[in-house]
TORTI-863480 format. One record per atom (N, C-alpha, C): x, y, z; residue in one letter; chain; residue number from 1; atom name. Coordinates in nm, 4 decimals. Example, Ala and Ser with C-alpha at 12.3 -4.5 7.8 and 13.67 -1.06 7.14 Angstrom:
BEGIN
PT  1.3190  -0.5690  0.7800  a  A  1  N
PT  1.2300  -0.4500  0.7800  a  A  1  CA
PT  1.3200  -0.3300  0.7800  a  A  1  C
PT  1.2850  -0.2250  0.7080  s  A  2  N
PT  1.3670  -0.1060  0.7140  s  A  2  CA
PT  1.2900  0.0030  0.7870  s  A  2  C
END
This chain:
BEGIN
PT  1.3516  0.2606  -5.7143  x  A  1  N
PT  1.3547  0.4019  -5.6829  x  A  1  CA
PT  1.4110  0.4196  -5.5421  x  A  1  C
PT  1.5130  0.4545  -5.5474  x  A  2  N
PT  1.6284  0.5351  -5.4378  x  A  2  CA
PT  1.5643  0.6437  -5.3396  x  A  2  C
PT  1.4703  0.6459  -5.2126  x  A  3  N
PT  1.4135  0.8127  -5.2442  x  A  3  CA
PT  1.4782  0.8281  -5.0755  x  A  3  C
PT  1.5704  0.9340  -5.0668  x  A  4  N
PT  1.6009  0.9920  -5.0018  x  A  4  CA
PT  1.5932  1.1117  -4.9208  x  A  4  C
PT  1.6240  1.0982  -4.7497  x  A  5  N
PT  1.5408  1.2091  -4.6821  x  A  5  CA
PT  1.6945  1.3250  -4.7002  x  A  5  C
PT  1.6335  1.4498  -4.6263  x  A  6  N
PT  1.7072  1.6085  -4.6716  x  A  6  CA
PT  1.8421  1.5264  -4.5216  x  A  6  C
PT  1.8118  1.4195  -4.4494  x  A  7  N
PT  1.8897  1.3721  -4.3497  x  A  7  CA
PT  1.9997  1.3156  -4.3761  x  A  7  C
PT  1.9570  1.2584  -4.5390  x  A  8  N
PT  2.1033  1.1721  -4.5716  x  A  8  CA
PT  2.2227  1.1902  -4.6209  x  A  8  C
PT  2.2490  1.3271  -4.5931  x  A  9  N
PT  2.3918  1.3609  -4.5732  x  A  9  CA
PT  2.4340  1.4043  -4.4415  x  A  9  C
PT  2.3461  1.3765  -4.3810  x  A  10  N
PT  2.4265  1.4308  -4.2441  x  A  10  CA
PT  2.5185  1.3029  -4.2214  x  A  10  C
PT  2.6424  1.3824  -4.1223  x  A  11  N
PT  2.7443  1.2612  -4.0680  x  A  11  CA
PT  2.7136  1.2086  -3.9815  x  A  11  C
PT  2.5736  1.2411  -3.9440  x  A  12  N
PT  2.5697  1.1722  -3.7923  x  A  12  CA
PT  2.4789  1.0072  -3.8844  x  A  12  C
PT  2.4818  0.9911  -3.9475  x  A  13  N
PT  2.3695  0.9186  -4.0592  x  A  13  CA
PT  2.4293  0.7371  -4.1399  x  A  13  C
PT  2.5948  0.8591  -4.1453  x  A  14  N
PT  2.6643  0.7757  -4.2663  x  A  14  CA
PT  2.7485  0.6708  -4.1442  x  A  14  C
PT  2.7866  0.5812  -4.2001  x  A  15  N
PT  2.8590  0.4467  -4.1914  x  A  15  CA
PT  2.9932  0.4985  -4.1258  x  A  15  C
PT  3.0398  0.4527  -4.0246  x  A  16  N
PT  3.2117  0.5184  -3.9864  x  A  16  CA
PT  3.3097  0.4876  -4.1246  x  A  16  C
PT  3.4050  0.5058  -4.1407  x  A  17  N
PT  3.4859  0.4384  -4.2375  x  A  17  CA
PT  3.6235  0.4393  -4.1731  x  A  17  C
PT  3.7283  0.3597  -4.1992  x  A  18  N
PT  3.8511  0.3112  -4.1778  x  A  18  CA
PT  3.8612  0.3775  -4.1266  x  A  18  C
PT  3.9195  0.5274  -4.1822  x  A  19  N
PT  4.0052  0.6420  -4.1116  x  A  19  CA
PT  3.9475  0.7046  -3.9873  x  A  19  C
PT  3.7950  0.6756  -3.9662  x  A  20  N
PT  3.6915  0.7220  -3.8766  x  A  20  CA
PT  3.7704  0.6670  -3.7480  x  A  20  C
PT  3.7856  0.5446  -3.7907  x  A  21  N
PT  3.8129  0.4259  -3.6443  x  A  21  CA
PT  3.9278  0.4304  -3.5987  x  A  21  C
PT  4.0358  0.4640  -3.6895  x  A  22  N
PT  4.1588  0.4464  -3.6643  x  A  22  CA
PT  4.1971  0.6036  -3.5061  x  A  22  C
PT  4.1037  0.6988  -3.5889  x  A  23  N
PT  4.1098  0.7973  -3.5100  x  A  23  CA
PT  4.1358  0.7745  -3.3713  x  A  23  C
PT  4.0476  0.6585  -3.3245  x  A  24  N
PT  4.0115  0.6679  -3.1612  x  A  24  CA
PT  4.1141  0.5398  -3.1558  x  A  24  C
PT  4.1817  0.6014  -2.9976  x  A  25  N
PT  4.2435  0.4900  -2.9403  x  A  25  CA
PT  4.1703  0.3447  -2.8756  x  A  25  C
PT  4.2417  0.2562  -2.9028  x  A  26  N
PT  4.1497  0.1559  -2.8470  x  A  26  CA
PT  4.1674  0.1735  -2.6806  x  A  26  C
PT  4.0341  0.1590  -2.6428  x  A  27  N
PT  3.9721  0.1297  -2.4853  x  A  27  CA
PT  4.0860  0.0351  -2.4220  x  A  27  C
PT  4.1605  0.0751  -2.3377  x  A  28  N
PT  4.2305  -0.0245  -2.2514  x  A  28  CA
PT  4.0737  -0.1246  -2.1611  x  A  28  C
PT  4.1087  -0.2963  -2.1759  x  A  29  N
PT  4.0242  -0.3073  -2.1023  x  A  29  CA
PT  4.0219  -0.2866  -1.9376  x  A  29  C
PT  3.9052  -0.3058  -1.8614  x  A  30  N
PT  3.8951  -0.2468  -1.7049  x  A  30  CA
PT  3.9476  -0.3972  -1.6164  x  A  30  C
PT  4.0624  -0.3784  -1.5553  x  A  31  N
PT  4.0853  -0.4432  -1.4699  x  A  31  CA
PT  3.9461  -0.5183  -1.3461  x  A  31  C
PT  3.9886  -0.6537  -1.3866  x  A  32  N
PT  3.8827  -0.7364  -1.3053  x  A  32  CA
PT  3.9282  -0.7296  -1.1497  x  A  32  C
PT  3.8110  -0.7630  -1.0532  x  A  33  N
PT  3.8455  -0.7432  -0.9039  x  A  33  CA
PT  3.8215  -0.8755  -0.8915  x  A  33  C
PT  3.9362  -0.9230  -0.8155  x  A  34  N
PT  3.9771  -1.0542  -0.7659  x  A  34  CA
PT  3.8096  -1.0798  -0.6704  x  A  34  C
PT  3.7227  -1.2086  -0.6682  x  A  35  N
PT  3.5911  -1.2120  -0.5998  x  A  35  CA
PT  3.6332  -1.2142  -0.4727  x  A  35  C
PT  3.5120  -1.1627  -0.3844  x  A  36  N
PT  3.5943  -1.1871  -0.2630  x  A  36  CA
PT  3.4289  -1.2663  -0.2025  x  A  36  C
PT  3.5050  -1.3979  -0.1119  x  A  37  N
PT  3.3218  -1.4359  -0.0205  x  A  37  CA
PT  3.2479  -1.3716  -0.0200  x  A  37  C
PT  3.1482  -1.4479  0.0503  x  A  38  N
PT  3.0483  -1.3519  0.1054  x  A  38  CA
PT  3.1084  -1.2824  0.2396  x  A  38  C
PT  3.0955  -1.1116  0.2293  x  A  39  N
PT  3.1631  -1.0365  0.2789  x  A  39  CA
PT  3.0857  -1.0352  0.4335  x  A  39  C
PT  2.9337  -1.0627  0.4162  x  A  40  N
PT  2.8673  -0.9792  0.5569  x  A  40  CA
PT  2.8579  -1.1283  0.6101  x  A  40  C
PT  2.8573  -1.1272  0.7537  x  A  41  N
PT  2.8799  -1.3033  0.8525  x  A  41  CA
PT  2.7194  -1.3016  0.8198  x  A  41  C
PT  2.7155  -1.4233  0.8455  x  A  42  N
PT  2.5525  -1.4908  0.8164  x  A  42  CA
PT  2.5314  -1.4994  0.9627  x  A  42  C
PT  2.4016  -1.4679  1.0227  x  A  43  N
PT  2.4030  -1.5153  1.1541  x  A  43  CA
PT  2.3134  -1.6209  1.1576  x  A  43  C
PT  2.3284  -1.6825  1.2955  x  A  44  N
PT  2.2577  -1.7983  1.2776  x  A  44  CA
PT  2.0890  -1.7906  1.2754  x  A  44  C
PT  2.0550  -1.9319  1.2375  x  A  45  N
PT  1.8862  -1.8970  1.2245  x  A  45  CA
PT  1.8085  -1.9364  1.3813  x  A  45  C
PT  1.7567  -1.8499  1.4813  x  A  46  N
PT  1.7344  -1.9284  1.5884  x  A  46  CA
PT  1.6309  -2.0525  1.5957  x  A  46  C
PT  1.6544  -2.1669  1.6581  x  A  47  N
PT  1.5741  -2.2809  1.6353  x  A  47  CA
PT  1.3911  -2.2525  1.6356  x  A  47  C
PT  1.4134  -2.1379  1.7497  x  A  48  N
PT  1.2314  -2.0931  1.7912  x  A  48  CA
PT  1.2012  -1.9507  1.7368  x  A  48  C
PT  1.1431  -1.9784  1.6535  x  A  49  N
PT  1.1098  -1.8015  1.5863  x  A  49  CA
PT  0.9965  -1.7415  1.6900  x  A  49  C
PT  1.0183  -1.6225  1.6873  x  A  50  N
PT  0.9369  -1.5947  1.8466  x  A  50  CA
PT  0.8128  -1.5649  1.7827  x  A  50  C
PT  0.6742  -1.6086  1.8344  x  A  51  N
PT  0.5132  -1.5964  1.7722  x  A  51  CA
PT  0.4890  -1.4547  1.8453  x  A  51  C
PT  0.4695  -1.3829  1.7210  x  A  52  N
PT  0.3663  -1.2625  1.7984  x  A  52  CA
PT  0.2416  -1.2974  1.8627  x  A  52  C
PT  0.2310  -1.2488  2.0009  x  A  53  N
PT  0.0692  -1.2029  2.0312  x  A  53  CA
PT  -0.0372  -1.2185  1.9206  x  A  53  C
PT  -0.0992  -1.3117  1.9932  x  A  54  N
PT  -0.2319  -1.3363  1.9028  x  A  54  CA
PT  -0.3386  -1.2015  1.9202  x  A  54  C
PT  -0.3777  -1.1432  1.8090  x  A  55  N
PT  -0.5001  -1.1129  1.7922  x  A  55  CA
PT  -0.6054  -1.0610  1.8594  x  A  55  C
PT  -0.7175  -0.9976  1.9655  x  A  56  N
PT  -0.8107  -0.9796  1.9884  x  A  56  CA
PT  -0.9138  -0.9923  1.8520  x  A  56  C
PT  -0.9878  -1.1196  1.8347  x  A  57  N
PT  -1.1112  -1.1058  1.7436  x  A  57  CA
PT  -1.1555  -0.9631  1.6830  x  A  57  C
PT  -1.1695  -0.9220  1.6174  x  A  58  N
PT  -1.2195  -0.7928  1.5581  x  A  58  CA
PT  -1.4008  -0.8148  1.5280  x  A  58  C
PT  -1.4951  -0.7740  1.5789  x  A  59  N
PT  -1.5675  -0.7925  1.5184  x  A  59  CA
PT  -1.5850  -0.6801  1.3445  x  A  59  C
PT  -1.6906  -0.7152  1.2842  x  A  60  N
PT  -1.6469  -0.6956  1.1168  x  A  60  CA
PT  -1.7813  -0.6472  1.1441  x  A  60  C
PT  -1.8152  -0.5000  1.0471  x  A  61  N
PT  -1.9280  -0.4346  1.0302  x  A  61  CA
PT  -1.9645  -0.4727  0.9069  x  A  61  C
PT  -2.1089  -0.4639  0.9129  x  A  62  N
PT  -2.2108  -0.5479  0.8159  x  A  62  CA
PT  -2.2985  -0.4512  0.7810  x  A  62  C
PT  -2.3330  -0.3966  0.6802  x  A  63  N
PT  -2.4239  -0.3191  0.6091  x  A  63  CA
PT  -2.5762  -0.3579  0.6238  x  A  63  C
PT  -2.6576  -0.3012  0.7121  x  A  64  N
PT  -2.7781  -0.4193  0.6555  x  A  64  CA
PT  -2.9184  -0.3432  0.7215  x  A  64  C
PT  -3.0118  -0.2999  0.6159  x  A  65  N
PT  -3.0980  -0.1945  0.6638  x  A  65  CA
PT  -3.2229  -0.2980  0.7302  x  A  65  C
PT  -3.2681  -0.1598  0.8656  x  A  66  N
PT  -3.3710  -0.2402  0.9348  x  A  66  CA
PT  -3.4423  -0.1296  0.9441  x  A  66  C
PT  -3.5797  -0.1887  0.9523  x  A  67  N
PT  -3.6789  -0.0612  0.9888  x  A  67  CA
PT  -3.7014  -0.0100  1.1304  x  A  67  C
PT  -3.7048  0.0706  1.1470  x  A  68  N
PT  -3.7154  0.1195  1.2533  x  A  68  CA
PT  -3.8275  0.2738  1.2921  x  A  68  C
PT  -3.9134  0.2511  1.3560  x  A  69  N
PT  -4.0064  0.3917  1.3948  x  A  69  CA
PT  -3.9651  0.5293  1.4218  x  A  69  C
PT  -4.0671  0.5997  1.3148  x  A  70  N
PT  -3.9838  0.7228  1.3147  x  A  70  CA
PT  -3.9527  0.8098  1.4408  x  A  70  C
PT  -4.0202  0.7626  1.5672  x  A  71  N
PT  -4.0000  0.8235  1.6775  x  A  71  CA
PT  -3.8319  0.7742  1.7050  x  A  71  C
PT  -3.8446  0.6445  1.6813  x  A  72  N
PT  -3.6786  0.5678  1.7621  x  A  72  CA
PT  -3.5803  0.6539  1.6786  x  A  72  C
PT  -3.6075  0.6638  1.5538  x  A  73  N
PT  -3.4914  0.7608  1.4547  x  A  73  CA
PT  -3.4383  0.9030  1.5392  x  A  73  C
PT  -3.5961  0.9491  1.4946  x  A  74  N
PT  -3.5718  1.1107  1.6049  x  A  74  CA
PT  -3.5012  1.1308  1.7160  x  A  74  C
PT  -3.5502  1.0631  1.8192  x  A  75  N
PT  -3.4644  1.0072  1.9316  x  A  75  CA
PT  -3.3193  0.9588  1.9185  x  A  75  C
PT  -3.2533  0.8981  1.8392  x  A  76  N
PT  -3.1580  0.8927  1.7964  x  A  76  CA
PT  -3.0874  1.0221  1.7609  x  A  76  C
PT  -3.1451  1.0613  1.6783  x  A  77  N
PT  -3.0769  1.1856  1.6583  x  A  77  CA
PT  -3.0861  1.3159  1.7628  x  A  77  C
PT  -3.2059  1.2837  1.8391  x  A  78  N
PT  -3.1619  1.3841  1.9571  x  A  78  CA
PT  -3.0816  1.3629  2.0490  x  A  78  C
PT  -3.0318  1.2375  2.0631  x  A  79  N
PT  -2.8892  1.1691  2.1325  x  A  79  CA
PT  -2.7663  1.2538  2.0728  x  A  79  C
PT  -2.7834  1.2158  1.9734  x  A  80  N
PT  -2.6412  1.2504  1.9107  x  A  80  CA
PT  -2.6351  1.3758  1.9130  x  A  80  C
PT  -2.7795  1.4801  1.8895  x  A  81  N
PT  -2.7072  1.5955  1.9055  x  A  81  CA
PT  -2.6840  1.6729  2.0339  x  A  81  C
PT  -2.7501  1.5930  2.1610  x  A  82  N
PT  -2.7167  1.6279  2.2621  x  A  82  CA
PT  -2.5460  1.6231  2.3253  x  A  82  C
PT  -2.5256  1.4954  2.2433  x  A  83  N
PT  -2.3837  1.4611  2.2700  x  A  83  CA
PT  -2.2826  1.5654  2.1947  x  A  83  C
PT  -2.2774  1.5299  2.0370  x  A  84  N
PT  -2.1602  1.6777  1.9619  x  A  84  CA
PT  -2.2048  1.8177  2.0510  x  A  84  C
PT  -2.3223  1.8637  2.1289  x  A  85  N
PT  -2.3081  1.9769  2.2402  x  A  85  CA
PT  -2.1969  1.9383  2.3220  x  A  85  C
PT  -2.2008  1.8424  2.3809  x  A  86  N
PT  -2.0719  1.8511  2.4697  x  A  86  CA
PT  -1.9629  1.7828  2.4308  x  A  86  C
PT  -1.9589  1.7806  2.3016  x  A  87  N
PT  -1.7920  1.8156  2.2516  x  A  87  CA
PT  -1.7596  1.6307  2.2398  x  A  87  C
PT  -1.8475  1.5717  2.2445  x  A  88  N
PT  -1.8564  1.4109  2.2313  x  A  88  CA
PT  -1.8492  1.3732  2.0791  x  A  88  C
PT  -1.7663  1.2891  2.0081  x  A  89  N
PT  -1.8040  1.2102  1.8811  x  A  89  CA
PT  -1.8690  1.0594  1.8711  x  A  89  C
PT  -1.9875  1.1070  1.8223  x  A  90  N
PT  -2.0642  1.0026  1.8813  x  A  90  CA
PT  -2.1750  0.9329  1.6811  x  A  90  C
PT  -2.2124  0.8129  1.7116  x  A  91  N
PT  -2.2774  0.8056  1.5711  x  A  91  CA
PT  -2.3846  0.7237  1.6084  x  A  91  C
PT  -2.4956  0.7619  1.5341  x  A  92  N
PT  -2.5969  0.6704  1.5516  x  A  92  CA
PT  -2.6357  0.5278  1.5299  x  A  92  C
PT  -2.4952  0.4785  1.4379  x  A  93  N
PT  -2.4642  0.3499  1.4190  x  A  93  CA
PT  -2.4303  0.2888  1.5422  x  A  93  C
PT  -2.3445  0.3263  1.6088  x  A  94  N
PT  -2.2533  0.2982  1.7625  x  A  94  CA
PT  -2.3992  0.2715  1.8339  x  A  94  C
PT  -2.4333  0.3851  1.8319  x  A  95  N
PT  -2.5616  0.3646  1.9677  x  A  95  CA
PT  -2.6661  0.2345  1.9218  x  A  95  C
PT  -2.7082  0.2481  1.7989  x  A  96  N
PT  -2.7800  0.1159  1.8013  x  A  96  CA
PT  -2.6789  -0.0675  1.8095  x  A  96  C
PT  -2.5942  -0.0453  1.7685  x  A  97  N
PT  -2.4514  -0.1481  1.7648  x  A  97  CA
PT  -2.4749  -0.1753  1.9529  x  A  97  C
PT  -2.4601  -0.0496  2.0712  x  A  98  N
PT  -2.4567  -0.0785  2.1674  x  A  98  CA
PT  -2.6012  -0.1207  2.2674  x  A  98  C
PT  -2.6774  -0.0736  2.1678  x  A  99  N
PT  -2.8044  -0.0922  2.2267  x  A  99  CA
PT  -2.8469  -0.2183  2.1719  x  A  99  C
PT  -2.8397  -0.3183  2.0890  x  A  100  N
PT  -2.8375  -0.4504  2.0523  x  A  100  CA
PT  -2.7582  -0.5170  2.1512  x  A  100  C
PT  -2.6292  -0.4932  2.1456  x  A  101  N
PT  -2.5393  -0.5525  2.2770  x  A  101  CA
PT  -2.6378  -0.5796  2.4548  x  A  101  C
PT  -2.6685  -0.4492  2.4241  x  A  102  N
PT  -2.7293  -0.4920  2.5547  x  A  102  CA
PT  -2.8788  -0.5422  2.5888  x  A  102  C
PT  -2.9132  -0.5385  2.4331  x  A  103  N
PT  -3.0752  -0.6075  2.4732  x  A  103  CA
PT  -3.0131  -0.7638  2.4648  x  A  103  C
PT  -2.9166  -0.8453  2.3826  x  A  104  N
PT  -2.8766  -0.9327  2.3567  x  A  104  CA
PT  -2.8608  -1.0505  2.4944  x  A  104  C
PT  -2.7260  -0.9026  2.5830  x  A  105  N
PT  -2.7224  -0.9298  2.7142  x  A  105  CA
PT  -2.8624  -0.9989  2.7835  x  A  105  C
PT  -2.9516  -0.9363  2.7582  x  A  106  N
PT  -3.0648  -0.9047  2.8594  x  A  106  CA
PT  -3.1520  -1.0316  2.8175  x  A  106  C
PT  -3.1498  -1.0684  2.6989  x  A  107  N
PT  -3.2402  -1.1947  2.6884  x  A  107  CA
PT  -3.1564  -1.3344  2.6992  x  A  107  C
PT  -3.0517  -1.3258  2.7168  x  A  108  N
PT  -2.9044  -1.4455  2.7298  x  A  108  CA
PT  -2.9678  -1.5109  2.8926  x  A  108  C
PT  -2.9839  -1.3979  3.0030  x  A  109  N
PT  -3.0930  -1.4506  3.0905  x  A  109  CA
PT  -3.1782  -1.5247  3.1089  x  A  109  C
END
């Protein structure tokens, strides 16, 4: 069984035939371009590749809950909001980060 769509007479569908082809002129082919070197100069590689500047260590922040008294909290936060009053960006992470620093200092003694 043959079953055919309402498509299969369209010409866009069917097979070219002889006279189809003969129609069109044949394609002249496209002239090849003679190669040419490599066009851009290579420069040289210098013997010492220059080292960037090393680094300053980064220290790396660490997630890590500690208890602390609800007075030291409060206090904390009355820091900070004394500070955003005068137009300061300031966090309560920083202040304890700097206040470790310097008890750290203080027992290195």
């Amino acid at each position: 069984m043959n079953k055919r769509s309402g498509l299969a007479d369209s010409p866009f569908f069917n097979s070219p035939t002889p006279e189809n082809l003969s129609a069109h002129p044949a394609e002249e082919p496209i002239p090849r371009v003679p190669a040419v070197g490599n066009v851009r100069p290579v420069r040289p590689v210098p013997s010492e590749l220059p080292v960037p500047p090393a680094r300053p260590t980064k220290r790396v922040l660490k997630h890590h809950p500690f208890d602390i008294y609800i007075d030291q909290l409060e206090r904390l936060k009355e820091l900070k909001l004394q500070a955003m009053r005068r137009g300061e960006e300031v966090s309560m992470s920083r202040m304890v980060r700097e206040a470790l620093d310097t008890y750290f200092l203080k027992k290195q003694v």
